[in-house]
C-alpha positions as CSV (number, residue, x, y, z in Angstrom):
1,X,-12.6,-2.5,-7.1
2,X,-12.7,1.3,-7.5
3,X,-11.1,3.3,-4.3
4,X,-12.0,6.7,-4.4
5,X,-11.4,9.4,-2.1
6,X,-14.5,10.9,-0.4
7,X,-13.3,14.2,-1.9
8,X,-13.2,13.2,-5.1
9,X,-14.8,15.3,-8.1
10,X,-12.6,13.7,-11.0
11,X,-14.3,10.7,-11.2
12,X,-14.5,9.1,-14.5
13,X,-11.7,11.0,-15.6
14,X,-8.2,11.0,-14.2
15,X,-5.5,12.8,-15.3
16,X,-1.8,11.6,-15.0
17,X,0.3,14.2,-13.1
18,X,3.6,13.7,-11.5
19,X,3.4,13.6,-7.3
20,X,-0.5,14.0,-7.6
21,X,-2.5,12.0,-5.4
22,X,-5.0,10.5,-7.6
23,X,-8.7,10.4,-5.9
24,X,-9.6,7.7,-7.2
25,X,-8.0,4.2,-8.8
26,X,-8.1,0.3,-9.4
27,X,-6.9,-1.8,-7.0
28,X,-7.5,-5.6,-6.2
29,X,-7.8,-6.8,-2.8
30,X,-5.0,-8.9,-1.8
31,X,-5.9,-9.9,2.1
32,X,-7.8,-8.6,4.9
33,X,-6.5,-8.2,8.6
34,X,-7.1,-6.7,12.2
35,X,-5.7,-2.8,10.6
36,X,-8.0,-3.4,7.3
37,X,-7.6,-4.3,3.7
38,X,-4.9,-4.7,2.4
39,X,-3.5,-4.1,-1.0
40,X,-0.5,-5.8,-2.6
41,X,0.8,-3.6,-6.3
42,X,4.2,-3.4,-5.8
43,X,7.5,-5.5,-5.1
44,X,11.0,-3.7,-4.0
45,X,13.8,-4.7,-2.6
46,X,15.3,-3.4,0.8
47,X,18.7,-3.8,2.7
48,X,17.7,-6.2,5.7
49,X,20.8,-6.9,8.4
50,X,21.4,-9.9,10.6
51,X,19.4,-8.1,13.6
52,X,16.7,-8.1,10.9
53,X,16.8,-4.1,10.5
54,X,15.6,-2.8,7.5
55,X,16.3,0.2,5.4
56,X,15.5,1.5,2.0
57,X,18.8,2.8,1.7
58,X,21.4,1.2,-0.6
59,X,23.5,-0.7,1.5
60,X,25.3,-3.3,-1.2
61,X,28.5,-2.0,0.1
62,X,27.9,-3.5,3.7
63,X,28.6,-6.9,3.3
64,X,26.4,-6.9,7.3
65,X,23.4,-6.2,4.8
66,X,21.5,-8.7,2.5
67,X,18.8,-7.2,-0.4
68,X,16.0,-8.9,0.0
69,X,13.0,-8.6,-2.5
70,X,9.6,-8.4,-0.7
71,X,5.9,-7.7,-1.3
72,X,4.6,-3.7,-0.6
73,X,1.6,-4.6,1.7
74,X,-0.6,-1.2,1.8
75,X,-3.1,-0.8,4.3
76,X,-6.9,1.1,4.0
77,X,-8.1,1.1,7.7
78,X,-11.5,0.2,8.2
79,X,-12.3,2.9,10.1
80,X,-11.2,5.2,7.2
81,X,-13.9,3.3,4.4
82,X,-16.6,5.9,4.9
83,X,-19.3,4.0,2.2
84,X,-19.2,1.2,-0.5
85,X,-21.2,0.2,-3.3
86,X,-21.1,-3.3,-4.1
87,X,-22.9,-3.1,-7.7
88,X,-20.8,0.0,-9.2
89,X,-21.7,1.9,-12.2
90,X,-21.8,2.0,-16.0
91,X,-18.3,3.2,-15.7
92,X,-16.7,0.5,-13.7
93,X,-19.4,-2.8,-12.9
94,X,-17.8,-3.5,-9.6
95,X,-17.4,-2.8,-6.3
96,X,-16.7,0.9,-5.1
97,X,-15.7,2.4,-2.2
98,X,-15.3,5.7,-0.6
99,X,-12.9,6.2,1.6
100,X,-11.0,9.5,4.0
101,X,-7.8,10.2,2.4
102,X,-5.1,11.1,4.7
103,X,-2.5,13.5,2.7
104,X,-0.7,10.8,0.7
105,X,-3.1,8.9,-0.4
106,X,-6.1,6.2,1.3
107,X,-3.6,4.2,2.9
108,X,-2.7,4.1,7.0
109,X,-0.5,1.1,7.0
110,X,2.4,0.4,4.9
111,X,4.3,-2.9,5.7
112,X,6.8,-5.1,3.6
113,X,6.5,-8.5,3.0
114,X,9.5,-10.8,2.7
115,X,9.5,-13.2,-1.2
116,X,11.2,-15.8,0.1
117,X,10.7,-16.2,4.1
118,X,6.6,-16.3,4.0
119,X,6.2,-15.2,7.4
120,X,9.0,-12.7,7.7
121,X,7.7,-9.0,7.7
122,X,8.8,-5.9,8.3
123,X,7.4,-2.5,9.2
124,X,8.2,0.9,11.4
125,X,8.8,-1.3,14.2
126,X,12.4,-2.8,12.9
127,X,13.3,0.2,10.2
128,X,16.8,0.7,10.9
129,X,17.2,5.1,11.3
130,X,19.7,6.0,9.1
């Protein structure tokens, strides 16, 4: 599917410029859920303790912390898909849709989820504050 942003006047073309949110891309759904769709295109690692906080941070030093590789689960709210077109265009024959941009980008939900423990996530609500 194409995501674009309703704002968007690039579209076919799309320049690659370093910290630009692009108003449109590619993405392929990966599951739906009460926030939305949801979008799977990266996979990270993060520092998760035995209280099952999380950071980003580099913690290999604290032997209380364990790297755990898990799926980046990004959320487009429903609420935020303004229009869609199933059938597409001569550009891209698939599905399109249009959707209200928030400042980085279409997504309102960003959670993680864990390789190796299928039910394990984590999100804001267990980030440890460093």
């Amino acid at each position: 599917m194409i995501i674009h942003s309703i704002e968007d006047q690039d579209y076919p073309n799309n320049e690659i410029k370093d910290g630009k949110v692009y108003t449109w891309f590619g993405a392929e759904i990966h599951d739906l859920s009460h926030r939305g769709l949801e979008f799977c295109d990266e996979n990270i690692g993060i520092y998760v303790n035995e209280d099952n906080k999380w950071t980003l941070n580099n913690k290999s030093d604290d032997s209380t912390f364990e790297l755990r590789s898990v799926n980046v689960i990004s959320t487009i709210a429903f609420n935020d898909i303004i229009e869609y077109d199933m059938d597409g265009d001569e550009h891209y024959p698939c599905p399109h849709f249009y959707i209200r941009f928030n400042h980085s980008g279409p997504y309102s939900y960003v959670h993680y989820k864990d390789h190796q423990i299928s039910y394990q996530y984590y999100d804001e609500s267990n980030q440890l504050v460093d």
